[in-house]
N, C-alpha and C positions, 0 to 999 in steps of 0.2 A: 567585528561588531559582536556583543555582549547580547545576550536574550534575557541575564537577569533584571532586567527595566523593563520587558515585557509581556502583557496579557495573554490569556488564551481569551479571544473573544468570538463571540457569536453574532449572528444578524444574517441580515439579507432577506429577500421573496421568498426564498423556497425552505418550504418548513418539510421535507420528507428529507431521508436517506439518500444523498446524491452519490455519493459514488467511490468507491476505493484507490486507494494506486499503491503499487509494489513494486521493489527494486532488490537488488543485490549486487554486491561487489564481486568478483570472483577470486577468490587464493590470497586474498592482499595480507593478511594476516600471516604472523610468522610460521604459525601451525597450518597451514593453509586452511582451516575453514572458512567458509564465506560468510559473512554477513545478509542478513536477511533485517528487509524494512519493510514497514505498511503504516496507512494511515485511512482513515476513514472519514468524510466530514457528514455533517449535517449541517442543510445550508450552508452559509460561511465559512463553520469552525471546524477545526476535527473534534470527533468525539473519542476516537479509537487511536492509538497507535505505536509502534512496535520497533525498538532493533534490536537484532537479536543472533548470537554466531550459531550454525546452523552449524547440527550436532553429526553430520555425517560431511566427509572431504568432497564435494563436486568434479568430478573427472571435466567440465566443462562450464563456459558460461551462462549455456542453455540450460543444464543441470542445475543450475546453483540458481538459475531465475524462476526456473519451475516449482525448485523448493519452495524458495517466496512465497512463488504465488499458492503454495498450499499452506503455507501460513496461514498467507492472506483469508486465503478461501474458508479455513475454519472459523476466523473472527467473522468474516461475512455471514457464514450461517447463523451463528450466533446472534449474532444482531439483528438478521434479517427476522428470525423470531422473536427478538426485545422490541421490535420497532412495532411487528404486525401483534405484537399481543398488548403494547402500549394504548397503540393507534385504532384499537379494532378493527383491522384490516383486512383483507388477505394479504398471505406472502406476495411481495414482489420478488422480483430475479435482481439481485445487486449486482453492480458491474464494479470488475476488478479490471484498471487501467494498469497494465504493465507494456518495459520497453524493449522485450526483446520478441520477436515475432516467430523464432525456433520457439522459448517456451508455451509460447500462445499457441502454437499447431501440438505440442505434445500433448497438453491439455485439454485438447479438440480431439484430437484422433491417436490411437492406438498402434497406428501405423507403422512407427518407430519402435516396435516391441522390440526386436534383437537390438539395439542400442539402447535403453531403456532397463530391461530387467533387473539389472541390479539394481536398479532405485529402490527401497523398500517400499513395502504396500503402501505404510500414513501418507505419502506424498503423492502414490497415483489417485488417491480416493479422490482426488478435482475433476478429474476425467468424470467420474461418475455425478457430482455435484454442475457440473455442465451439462451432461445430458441431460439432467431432469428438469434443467433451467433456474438453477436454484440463483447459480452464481454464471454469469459472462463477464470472457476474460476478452478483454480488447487492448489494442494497441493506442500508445501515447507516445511522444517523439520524449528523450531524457531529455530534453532542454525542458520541458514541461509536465514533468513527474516528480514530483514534491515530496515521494518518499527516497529518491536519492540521495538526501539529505538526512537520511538514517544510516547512510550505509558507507560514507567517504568523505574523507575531507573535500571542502568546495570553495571555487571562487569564491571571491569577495561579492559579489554582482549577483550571483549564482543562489548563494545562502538566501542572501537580503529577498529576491525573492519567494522563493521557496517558503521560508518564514514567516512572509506573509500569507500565500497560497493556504497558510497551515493554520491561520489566523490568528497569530501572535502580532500585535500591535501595541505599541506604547499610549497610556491613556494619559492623558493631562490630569494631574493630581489635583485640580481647582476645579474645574467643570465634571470630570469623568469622563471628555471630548474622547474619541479615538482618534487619532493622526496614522498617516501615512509613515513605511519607515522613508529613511534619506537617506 
């Protein structure tokens, strides 16, 4: 299935910042860097979203999804400031949905320091972005992480979802109708 025949669209009830998701591959690349994904929606659609080979080698899967998630975590601050200076708001805490539950506890706790340190600083700074509640990181199962689709080729069944999740829909060229994909 082709995406060049489809929208980025928007809609639905909820007009704030709902929520992130992050993913990575690990070593697939010839060079082994990993790949790093994110996407952000509002309501419906994404507004944000990212792939990208992650500039240092991952010694592990946990490694390479924690990167991610500091990706991730920099766009979220970012926005979470475009959204509360748009909105006149205050800051809300954005939640960042990733699938591996090793990088969601190194993120959380410091605990793993002697396996860790070699990580460079840019990537612990989530740790400290969680403590202050900026950004929470939570678990999402990959059959329902929609930035895996930034980071691997995928089923056929698999994408088609995903794609949608991401709010890319075919619009009827006579009405502007939005349709389901098939």
């Amino acid at each position: 299935m082709a995406t060049k025949d489809l929208w980025l669209t928007f809609g639905g009830r909820s007009q704030k910042l709902v929520k992130g998701f992050c993913d990575s591959d690990y070593a697939n690349q010839l060079d082994r860097h990993s790949i790093a994904g994110f996407a952000y929606h509002f309501g419906r659609g994404a507004i944000s979203w990212s792939s990208k080979k992650q500039q240092i080698i991952a010694l592990s899967t946990v490694e390479a999804e924690y990167i991610a998630q500091a990706h991730a975590a920099k766009e979220a601050l970012w926005l979470r400031t475009f959204v509360s200076e748009i909105r006149n708001e205050p800051y809300r805490t954005i939640t960042i949905n990733s699938d591996n539950q090793g990088a969601i506890a190194l993120a959380k706790d410091n605990k793993f320091h002697s396996r860790t340190k070699h990580i460079d600083v840019r990537y612990h700074f989530i740790r400290e972005a969680v403590e202050d509640d900026k950004v929470s990181v939570v678990y999402i199962p990959t059959d329902e992480n929609p930035a895996d689709i930034f980071t691997k080729p995928l089923a056929k069944a698999k994408f088609r979802k995903f794609v949608e999740l991401l709010g890319l829909r075919p619009i009827d060229e006579k009405d502007g109708s939005r349709k389901n994909l098939k």
